[in-house]
C-alpha positions in Angstrom: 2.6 -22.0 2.4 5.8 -21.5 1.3 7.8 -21.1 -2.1 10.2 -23.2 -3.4 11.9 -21.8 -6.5 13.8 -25.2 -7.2 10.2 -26.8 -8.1 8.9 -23.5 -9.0 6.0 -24.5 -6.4 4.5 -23.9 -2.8 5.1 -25.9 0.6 2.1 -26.2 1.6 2.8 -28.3 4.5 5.9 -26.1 5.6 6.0 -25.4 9.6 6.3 -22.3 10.6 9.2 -22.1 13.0 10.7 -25.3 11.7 14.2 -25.4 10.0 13.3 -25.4 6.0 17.4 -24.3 4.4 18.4 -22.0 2.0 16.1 -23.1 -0.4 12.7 -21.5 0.1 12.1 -17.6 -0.3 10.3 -14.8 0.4 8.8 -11.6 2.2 6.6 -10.5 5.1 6.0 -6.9 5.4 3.9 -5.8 8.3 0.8 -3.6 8.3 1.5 0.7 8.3 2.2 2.1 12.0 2.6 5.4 12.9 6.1 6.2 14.2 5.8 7.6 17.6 8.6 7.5 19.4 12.4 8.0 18.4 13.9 3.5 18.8 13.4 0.9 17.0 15.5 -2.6 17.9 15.4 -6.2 17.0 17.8 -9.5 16.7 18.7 -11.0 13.5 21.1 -13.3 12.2 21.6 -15.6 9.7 22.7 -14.9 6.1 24.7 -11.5 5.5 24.2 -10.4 1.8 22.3 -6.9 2.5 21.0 -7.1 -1.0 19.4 -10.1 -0.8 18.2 -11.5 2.9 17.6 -8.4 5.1 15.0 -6.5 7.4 14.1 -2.9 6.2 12.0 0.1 7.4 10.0 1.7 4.8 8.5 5.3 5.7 5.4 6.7 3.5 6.7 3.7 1.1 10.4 4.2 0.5 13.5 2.3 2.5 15.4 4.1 4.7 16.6 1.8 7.2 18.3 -2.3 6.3 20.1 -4.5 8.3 21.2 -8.3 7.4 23.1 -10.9 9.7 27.3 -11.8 10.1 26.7 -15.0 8.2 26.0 -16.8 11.7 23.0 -18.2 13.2 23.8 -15.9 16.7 21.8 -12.9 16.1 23.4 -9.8 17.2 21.1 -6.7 18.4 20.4 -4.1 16.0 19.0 -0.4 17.0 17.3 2.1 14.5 17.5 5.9 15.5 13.7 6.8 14.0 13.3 10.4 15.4 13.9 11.8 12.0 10.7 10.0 10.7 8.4 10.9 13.8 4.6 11.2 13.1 5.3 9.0 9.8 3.9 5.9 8.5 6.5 2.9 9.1 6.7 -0.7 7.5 8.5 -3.2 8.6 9.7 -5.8 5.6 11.7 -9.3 6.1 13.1 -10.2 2.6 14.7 -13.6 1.8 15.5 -13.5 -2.1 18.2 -16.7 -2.5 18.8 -20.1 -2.4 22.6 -20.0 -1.9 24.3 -20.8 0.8 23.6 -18.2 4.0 20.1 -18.3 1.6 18.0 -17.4 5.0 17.2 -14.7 7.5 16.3 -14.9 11.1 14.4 -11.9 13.0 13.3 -11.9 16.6 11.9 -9.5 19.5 11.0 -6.6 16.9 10.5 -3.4 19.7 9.7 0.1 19.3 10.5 2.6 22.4 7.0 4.1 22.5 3.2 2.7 23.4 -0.1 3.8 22.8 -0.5 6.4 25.6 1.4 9.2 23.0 -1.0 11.9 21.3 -2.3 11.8 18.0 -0.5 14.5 15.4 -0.5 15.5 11.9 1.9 13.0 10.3 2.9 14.2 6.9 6.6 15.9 6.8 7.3 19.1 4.8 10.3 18.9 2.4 12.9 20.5 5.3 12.1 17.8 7.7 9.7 20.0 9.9 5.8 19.3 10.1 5.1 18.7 13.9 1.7 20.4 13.6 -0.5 19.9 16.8 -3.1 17.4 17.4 -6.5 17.2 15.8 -9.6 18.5 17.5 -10.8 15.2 19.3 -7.8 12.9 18.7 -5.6 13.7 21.7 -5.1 10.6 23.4 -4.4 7.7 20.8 -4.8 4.4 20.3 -4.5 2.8 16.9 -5.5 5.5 13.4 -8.8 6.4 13.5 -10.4 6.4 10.6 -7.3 5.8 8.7 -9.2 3.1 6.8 -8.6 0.0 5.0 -9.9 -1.9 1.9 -10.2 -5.9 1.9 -10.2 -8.0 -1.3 -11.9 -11.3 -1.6 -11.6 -14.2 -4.2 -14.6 -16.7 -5.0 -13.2 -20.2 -5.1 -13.8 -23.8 -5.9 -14.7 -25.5 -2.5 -13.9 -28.7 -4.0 -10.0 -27.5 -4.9 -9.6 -24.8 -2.7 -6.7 -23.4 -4.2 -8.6 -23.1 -7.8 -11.5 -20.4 -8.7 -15.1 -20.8 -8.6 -15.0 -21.6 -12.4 -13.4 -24.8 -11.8 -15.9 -27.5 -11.9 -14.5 -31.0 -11.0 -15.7 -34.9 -10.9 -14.5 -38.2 -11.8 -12.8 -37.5 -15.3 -10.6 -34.3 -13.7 -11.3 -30.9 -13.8 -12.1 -28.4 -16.2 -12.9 -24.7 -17.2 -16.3 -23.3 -17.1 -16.9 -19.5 -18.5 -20.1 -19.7 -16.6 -20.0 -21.6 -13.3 -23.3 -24.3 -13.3 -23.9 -24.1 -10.0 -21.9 -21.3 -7.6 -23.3 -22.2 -4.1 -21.0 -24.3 -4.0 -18.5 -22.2 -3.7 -16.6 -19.6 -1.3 -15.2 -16.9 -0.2 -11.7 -16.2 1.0 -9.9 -13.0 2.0 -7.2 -12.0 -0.4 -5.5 -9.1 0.6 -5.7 -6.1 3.8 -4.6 -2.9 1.2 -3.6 -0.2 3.0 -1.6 3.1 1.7 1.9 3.2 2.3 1.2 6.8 4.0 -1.5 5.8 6.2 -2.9 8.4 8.5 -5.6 9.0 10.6 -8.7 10.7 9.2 -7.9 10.2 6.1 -11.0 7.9 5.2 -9.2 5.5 3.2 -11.7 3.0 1.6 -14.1 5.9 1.3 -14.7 4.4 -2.6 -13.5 1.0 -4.3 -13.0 -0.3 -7.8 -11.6 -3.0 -9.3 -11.0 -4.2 -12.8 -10.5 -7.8 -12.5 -9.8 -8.3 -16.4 -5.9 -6.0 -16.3 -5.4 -7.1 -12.1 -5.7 -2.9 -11.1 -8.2 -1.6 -7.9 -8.2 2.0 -7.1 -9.2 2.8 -3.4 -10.2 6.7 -2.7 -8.9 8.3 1.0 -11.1 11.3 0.8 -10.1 13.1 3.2 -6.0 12.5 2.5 -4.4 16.4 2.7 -2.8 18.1 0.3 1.2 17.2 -0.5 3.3 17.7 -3.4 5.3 15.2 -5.7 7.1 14.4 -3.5 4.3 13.1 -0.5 5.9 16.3 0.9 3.5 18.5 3.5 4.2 22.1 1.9 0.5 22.8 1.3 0.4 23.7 4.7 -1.4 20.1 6.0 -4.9 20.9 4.3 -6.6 18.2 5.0 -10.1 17.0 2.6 -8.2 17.2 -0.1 -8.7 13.5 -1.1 -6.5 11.2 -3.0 -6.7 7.7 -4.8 -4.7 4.9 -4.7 -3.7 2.4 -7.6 -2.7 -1.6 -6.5 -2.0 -4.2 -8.9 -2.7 -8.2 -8.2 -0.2 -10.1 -9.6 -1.8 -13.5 -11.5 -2.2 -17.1 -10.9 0.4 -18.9 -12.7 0.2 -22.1 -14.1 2.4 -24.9 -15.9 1.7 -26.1 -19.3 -0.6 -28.2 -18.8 -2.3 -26.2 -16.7 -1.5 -27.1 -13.0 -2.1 -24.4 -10.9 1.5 -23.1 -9.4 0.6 -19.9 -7.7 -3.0 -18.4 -6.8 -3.3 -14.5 -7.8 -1.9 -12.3 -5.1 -2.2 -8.7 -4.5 1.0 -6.5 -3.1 -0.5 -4.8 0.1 0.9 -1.3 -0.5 -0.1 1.1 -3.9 1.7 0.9 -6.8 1.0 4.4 -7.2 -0.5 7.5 -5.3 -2.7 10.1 -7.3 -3.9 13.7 -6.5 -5.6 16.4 -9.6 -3.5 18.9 -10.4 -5.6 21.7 -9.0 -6.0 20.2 -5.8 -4.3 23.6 -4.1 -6.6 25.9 -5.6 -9.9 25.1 -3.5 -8.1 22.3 -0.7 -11.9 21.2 0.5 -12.5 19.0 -2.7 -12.6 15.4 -1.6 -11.3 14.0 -4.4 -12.1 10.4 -4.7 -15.4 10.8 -3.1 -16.3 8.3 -6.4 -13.6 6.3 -8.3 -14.0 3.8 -11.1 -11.6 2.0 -13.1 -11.4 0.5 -17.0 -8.6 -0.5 -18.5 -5.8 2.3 -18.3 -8.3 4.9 -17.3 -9.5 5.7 -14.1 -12.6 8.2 -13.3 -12.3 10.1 -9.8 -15.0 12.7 -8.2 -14.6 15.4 -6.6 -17.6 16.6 -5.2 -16.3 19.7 -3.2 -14.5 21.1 -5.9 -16.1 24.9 -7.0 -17.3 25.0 -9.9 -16.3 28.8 -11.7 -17.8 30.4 -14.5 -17.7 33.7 -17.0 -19.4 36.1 -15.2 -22.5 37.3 -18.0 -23.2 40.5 -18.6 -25.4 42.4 -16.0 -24.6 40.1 -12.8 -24.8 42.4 -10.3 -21.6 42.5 -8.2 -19.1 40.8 -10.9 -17.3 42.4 -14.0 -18.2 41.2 -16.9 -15.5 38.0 -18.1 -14.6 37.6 -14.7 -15.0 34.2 -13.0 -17.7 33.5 -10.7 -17.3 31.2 -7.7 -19.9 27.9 -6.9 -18.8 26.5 -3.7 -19.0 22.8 -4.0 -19.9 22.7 -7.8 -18.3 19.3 -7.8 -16.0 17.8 -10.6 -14.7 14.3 -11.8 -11.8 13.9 -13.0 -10.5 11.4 -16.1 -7.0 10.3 -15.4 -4.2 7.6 -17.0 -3.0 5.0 -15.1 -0.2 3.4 -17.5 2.4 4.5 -14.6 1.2 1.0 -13.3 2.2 -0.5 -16.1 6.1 0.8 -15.4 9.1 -1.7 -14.0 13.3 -1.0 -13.5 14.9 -3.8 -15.5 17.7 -3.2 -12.9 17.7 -2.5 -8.5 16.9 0.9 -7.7 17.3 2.8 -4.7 15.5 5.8 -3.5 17.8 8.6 -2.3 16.2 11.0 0.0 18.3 14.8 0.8 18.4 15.0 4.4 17.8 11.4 5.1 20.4 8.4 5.9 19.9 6.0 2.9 20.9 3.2 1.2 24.0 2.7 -0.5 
């Protein structure tokens, strides 16, 4: 389907291919690659406001790369120099955000200069632009991320109105509300949303652990074995990997007019909002943080079962001073954590500037 802001409602008999105007909008953003090779080229064409129809490259989440058309339907060949970005995570994101005249975007014959004959490597740069580690033990001929990991969300709905929940019971009269559905086998399941992080690598075990609370919209998805970086998704821990992390995505919610017509079904963005690692995660590097994870309101719960555990030493334990801490190997921890950061919009169009990196305006 596709959205028409003039009605404020979807197309659901739109063509894909067909010639729909300025009118509708909106994005598709592929899944997370891993950037082998050093080229990326397309064609595109069609409206020329940067800010507002374009195709961009994200890497590990942020834009780096955006290109828009000459205000003509010819689409002219564009070429990316990637090589910087080697061994990262790439998206690829086709934004159409206006009605107004040039209102559209047109992308064809998307290419990258690499295939899936190239080794596996560590992927996650350090803060000078050098990380090129060498392959893992058993990965050295590629093909796809293994056990990069994935998470899928399902909705429950009617399967009398397919676009409405489970809850909504219907018959002559209309439709209404129930709190309690009477009967539920009649009703089914649909796949929401692939979430992926926006830093995806191999062996990272994203997925490992799920939550969801369905009442604020937020799931948190563990990768426990994601490596150590710092605030920056930086590599200069030295590329320890089991150090786990968690991920935070938000759904966005239905919407509906006054009188209740449903206008838009809940949706879920297919990147994280947000990216978590404990503070302490340097000090042991083996802890697996989100081996566990559960979220409740603004809190979220994350365990950590290979953290050590230390303790004052007690008087008389042979080999140890007295006060000094002793060491338990894999003493385990969970970890309580705020997630309001979710909660946090820009009133106004940011843009990420990264040192050493062409960016945006």
């Amino acid at each position: 389907a596709t959205f028409d802001p003039d009605t404020n409602t979807f197309i659901p008999d739109a063509v894909e291919g067909a010639v729909q105007g300025d009118g509708p909008q909106g994005t598709m953003t592929s899944d997370a690659f891993v950037i082998y090779g050093t080229k990326i080229s397309f064609l595109i064409g069609g409206g020329c406001e940067i800010d507002l129809v374009f195709l961009e490259l994200l890497v590990d989440g942020l834009p780096v790369r955006r290109a828009t058309g000459k205000c003509d339907e010819q689409m002219h060949q564009v070429e990316w120099d990637v090589s910087m970005y080697r061994w990262q995570s790439g998206i690829i994101r086709i934004v159409d955000a206006t009605s107004a005249k040039w209102g559209h975007i047109n992308v064809d014959d998307i290419r990258f200069n690499w295939d899936l004959s190239y080794k596996w490597r560590s992927s996650t740069p350090a803060s000078d632009g050098t990380n090129r580690r060498g392959p893992r033990a058993g990965a050295m001929m590629y093909s796809g991320e293994p056990a990069a990991g994935a998470a899928y969300v399902f909705r429950r709905r009617s399967a009398v109105q397919p676009d409405e929940p489970c809850e909504i019971t219907c018959d002559e009269n209309g439709c209404t509300y129930l709190s309690t559905p009477l009967d539920r086998t009649s009703c089914v399941w649909e796949q929401q949303q692939k979430l992926q992080p926006s830093d995806r690598r191999a062996f990272e075990k994203f997925g490992w652990a799920v939550d969801i609370d369905d009442t604020t919209g937020i799931a948190i998805v563990g990768a426990v074995d994601a490596r150590i970086v710092d605030q920056n998704n930086h590599d200069d821990m030295g590329g320890v990997e089991r150090a786990g992390a968690v991920y935070l995505f938000s759904r966005t919610p239905e919407a509906r007019t006054e009188f209740g017509t449903l206008v838009s079904k809940p949706s879920w963005h297919p990147f994280e909002i947000v990216k978590l690692q404990h503070a302490d995660k340097a000090e042991d590097r083996q802890d697996r943080f989100g081996y566990a994870v559960g979220v409740s309101g603004r809190s979220v719960l994350v365990g950590a079962p290979g953290r050590s555990a230390r303790a004052p030493v007690q008087d008389g334990t042979p080999g140890f001073a007295t006060g000094s801490l002793q060491l338990f190997p894999s003493g385990g921890s969970a970890y309580v954590m705020d997630n309001n950061i979710v909660y946090v919009y820009f009133k106004e169009k940011v843009y990420v500037v990264q040192e050493n990196h062409q960016t945006l305006p």
